[in-house]
C-alpha positions, 0 to 999 in steps of 0.5 A, a space after each residue: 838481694 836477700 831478706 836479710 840485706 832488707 831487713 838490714 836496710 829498713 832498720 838502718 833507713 829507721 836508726 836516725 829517725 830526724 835524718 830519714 824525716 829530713 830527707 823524705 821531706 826534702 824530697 817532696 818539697 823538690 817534687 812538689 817544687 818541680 811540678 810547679 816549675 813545670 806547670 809555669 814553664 809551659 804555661 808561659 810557653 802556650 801564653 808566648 805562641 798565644 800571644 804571637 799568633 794574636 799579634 802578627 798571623 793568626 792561626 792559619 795563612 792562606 797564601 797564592 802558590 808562589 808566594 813564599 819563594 817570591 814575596 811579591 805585593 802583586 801575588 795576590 790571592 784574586 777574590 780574597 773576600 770569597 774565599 774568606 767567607 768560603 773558609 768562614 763557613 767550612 771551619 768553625 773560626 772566630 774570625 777571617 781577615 784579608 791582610 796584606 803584608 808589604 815592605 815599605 821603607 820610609 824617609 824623611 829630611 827631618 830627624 
């Protein structure tokens, strides 16, 4: 392109002033707008992977070898509190729990 097609732009660009204002700002408002969606979306996202860590595992599972393909309340990790206090001193958590997850299916005669 050449100057003169520029030049022919930014004088067209300034011929409707109120409609050149109209549209920058309209632009900025769906920048501003959009920084501020993405800003929430991913807020909310950190806050759901934050609140289902507190809620079932946690941050890390130590599981016996085996574990995963046959989930069985017997496979068990033997000395699970040494282990806990082995994982307490080598990283720096803020807490170590044993759990154990098991299946249970309860009835009763009454509703």
């Amino acid at each position: 392109m050449t100057s003169t097609t520029y030049t022919l732009a930014w004088r067209n660009i300034w011929r409707h002033p109120r409609r050149t204002l109209l549209t920058i700002s309209a632009m900025v408002f769906a920048d501003v707008l959009l920084v501020f969606m993405l800003g929430l979306q991913l807020g909310q996202y950190r806050m759901m992977i934050d609140n289902s860590l507190a809620l079932v595992s946690g941050q890390m599972q130590v599981q016996v070898a085996g574990y995963l393909d046959d989930p069985q309340m017997y496979r068990s990790i033997p000395e699970a509190d040494q282990l806990a206090v082995q994982i307490r001193k080598a990283i720096d958590l803020e807490a170590v729990s044993p759990r154990a997850y098991g299946f249970a299916l309860v009835s009763s005669e009454k509703r």
